[in-house]
N, C-alpha and C positions, 0 to 999 in steps of 0.2 A: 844273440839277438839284441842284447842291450847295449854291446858295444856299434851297432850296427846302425842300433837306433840314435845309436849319441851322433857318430856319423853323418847322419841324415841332418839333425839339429843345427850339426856347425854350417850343415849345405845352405838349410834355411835360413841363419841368420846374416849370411853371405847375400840369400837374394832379398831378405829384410832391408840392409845397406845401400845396395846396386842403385835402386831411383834417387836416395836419399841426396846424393853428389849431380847427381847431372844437372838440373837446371842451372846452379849456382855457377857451376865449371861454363855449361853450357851459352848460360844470358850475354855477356859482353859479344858475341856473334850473334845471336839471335836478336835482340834489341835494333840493331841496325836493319836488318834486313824485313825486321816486323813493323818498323817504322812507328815503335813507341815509346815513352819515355822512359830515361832507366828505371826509375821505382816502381814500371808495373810487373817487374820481378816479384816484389811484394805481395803485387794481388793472387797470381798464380800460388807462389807459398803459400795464402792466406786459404784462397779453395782449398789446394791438399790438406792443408791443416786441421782446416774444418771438416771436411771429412772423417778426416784419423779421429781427431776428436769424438764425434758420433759413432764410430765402430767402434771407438774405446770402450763408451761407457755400455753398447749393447752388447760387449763381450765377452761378460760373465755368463748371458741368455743364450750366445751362441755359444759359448763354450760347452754349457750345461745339456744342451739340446742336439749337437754336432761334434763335440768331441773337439781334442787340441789336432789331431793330424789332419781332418778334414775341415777345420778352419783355416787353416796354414796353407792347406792345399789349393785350395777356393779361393784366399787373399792374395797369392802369389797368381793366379791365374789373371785375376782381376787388373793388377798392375802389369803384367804383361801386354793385357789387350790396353791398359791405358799408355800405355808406352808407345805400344804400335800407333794407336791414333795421335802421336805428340809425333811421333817418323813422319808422317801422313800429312801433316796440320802445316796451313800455308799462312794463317792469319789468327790474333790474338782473342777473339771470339771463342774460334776451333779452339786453341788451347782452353781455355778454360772448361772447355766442355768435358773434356775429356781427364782436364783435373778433379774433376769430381770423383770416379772411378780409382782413379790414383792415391788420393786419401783413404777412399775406403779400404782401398785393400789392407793400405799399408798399415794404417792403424789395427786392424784384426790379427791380423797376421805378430805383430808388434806384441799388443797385450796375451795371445797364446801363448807364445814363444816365452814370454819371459816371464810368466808367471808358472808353464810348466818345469823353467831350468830353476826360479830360485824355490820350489818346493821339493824338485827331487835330487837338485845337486847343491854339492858347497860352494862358497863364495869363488874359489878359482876355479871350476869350471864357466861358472855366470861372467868373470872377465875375462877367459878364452871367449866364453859365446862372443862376448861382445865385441872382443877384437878381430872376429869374422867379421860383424857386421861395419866394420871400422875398413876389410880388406873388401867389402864390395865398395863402403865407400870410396875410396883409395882408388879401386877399377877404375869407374864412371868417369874423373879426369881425367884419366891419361888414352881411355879408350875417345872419351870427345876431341883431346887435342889431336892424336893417331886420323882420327877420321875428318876431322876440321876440312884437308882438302877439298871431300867432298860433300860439306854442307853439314850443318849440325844434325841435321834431319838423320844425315849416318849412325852419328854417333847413337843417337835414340832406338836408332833401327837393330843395331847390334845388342844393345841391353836390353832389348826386347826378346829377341832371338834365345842372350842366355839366361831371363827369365822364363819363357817356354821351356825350355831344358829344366830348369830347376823343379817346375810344375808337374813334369811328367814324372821324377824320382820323389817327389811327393804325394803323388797319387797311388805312386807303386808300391809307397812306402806304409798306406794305408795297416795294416792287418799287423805292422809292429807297433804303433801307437795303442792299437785297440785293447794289444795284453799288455799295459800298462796301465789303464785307466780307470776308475770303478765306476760303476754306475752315479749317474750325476744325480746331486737333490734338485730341487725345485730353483727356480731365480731369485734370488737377491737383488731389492732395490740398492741403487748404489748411495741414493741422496742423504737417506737418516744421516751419512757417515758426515756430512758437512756439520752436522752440528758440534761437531766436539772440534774442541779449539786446537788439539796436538797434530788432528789428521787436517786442519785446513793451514798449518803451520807448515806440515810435511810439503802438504799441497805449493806453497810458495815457493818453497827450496826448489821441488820438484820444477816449476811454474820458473824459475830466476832461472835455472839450470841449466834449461834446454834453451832457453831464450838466448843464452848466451851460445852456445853449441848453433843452435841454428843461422842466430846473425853470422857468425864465426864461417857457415858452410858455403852461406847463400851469396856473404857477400864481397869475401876473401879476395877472389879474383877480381872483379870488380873494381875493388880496393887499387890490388897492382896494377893498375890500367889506371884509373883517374887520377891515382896518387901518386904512384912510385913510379910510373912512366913508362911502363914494363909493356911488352906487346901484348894483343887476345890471347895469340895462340901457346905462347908461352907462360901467360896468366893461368890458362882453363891448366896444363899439366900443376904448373906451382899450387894453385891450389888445392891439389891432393897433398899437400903438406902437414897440413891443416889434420887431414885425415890417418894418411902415417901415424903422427904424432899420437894418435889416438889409439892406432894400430897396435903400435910397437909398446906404447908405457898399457894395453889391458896385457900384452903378452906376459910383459913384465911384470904387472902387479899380480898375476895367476903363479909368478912364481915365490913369494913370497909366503912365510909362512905364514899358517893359520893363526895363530897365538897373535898375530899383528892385528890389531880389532880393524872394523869397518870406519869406524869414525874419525882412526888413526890415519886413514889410508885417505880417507876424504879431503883432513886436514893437508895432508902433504902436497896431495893435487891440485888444493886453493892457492897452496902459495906459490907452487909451479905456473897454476896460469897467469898470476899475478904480474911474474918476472917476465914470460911470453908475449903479453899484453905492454909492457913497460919496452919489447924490443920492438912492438910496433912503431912506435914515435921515434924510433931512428931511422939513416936513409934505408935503401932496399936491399940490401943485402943482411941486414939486421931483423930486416920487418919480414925475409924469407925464413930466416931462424925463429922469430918470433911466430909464424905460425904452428910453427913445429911444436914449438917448445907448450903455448896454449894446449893442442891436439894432446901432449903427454901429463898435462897438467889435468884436462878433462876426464882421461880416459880410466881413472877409477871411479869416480865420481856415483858416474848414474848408477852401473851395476852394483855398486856394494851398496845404497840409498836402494833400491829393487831389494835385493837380495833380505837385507834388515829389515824388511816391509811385512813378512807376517809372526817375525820375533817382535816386533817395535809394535804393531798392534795385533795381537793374538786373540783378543776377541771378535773381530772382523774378517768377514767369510775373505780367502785371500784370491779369489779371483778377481769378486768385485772391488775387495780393498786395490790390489795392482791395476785393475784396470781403469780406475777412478782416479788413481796418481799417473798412467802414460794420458790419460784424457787432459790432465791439467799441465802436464809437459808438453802436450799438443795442444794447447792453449796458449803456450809462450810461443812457441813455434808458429801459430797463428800471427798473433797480435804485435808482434816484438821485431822481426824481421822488414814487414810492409810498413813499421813505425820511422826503421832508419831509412828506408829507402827513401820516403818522405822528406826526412832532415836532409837526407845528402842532398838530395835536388836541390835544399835551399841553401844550405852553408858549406856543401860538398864534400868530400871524404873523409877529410882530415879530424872529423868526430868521430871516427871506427873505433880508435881505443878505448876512448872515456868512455862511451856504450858498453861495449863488452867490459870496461871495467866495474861501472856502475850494478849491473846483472851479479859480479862475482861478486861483491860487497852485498849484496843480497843473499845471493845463494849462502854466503859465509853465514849472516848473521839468524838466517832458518836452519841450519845445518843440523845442531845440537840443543833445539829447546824439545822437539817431540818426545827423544829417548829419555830424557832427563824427566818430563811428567810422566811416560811411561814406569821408569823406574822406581817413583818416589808413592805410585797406586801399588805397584808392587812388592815396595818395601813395605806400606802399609801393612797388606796382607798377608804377609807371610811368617812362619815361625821364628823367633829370634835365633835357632840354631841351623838356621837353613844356608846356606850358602848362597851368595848372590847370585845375580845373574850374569848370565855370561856377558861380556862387552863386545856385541857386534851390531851396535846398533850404530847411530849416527853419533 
């Protein structure tokens, strides 16, 4: 049963990914025939965003009150039907409407997911999970370029189709989540946690991290079309590169060993992105490598920064704690994406790097202050012959 249920897991965090890619892959076709300017990508981003956002932080209540299977099940449902209405939608009005639904799901479904893998598994199953949700990314582009012939609206219609599929082995999956789970306490406000200075430090990194990842998803292709000269329909595939890269270095880092700390692992992918980011600014063939190579530089990042999140604060209930950190990764993911699209229209592409590399100088510089006052309350407190703490924080 609990290999069965792990099963299920990887399914979910594959249709957790699946929407994440499309619009990004999708916009350089869709912008022309919607007849509006490229940065209203941004605003679309910016609804889903805020949605996630809001399901984030009420996802300790829902957790507490509905269980992680029938969260997941209901989130993935949600974005199915908002999928279908984005197949559907002839004008940029409609989409947004329909973006609302799209966030919410996605964000519920998000904070279950990953607050139930980094409580009951170790750090390498949490970057298999993740590199599921890296191979739905990775789908979405090549399934829109595949369907490009006939209309992006295909492309929608078909990841809609195998989000319904995923819903139904979710719902069926109900009654193995159930004997897992113990009866839930009461709700946890998430807010007190902003008082203390480690968790709204976390928050940043958290907050720099995704900002980076999502400019990175949203605007990739885009990029190879205004910049590097590259056609649509060859852009929406290239862009799953982006996502690979992501794919292949969580694969990779689940196989390392455990003795390798989280912080360790963190460091290495900052400076991988660093290099990915640096082959942007050459011509297109470099800047095809450079997305990859960013994707493989990310892809330890968030999950082992998740994973460290109820060792790194162990006094905070780790629902709300997790859910109040993807809330603020959906925060950058909001505000950060629709900020470049903005700039490009005015000084146009060729500011993608220094953006994305701005974010990782961030992300670097919150990385490792939380575990370090974590540490130093608990060297405090504890016996002089105690043995420290283990090193898998940030």
């Amino acid at each position: 049963m609990a290999s069965l249920l792990l099963a299920v897991i990887y399914l979910s965090y594959i249709s957790l990914g699946l929407p994440d890619s499309l619009l990004g892959a999708a916009w350089p076709a869709m912008q022309p025939q919607l007849g509006v300017p490229v940065s209203y990508a941004g605003i679309l981003s910016m609804i889903v965003s805020c949605g996630t956002v809001i399901s984030s932080l009420l996802s300790g209540r829902l957790l507490r009150r509905f269980r992680t299977g029938t969260v997941s099940a209901c989130s993935v449902l949600l974005t199915a039907a908002a999928l279908t209405g984005f197949s559907c939608a002839g004008s940029f009005p409609v989409l947004c409407c329909f973006a609302v639904p799209y966030g919410l799901g996605a964000g519920a479904v998000d904070a279950a997911l990953n607050h139930y893998a980094a409580v009951h598994y170790p750090a390498r199953h949490l970057n298999w999970l993740h590199s599921f949700w890296g191979i739905g990314c990775m789908l979405s582009p090549y399934i829109i370029s595949i369907r490009m012939h006939t209309g992006w609206q295909s492309g929608f219609r078909t990841v809609a189709v195998l989000q319904i599929i995923l819903t139904v082995i979710l719902f069926l999956s109900l009654p193995l989540w159930q004997k897992t789970e113990p009866e839930q306490a009461s709700s946890v406000n998430p807010l007190p946690l902003l008082k203390q200075k480690s968790i709204c430090c976390s928050l940043c990194g958290f907050f720099s991290e995704c900002a980076l990842e999502s400019t990175a998803g949203l605007w990739a292709s885009s990029f190879l079309v205004r910049y590097c000269g590259i056609s649509a329909k060859t852009a929406a595939g290239a862009g799953a590169l982006f996502y690979c890269g992501i794919t292949l270095g969580r694969l990779a880092a689940g196989l390392i060993p455990e003795r390798v700390s989280d912080r360790r692992m963190i460091r290495a992918g900052l400076c991988i992105s660093a290099a990915g980011i640096l082959l942007l600014m050459l011509p297109s063939p470099c800047a095809l490598c450079g997305l990859f190579v960013i994707g493989c530089g990310c892809a330890p990042v968030y999950p082992c920064r998740i994973h460290a999140l109820p060792e790194q604060f162990p006094d905070a209930d780790p629902q709300t704690l997790i859910g109040l950190h993807i809330a603020g990764s959906s925060l950058g993911m909001t505000l950060m994406p629709p900020l470049f699209g903005i700039l490009a229209e005015q000084t146009g592409f060729r500011l993608f790097p220094a953006y994305l590399l701005t974010f990782l100088v961030i992300t670097a510089c919150a990385a490792g202050s939380p575990l370090k006052t974590m540490r130093m309350k608990h060297d405090r407190n504890k016996p002089a012959h105690t043995p420290g703490i283990s090193d898998r924080g940030l």
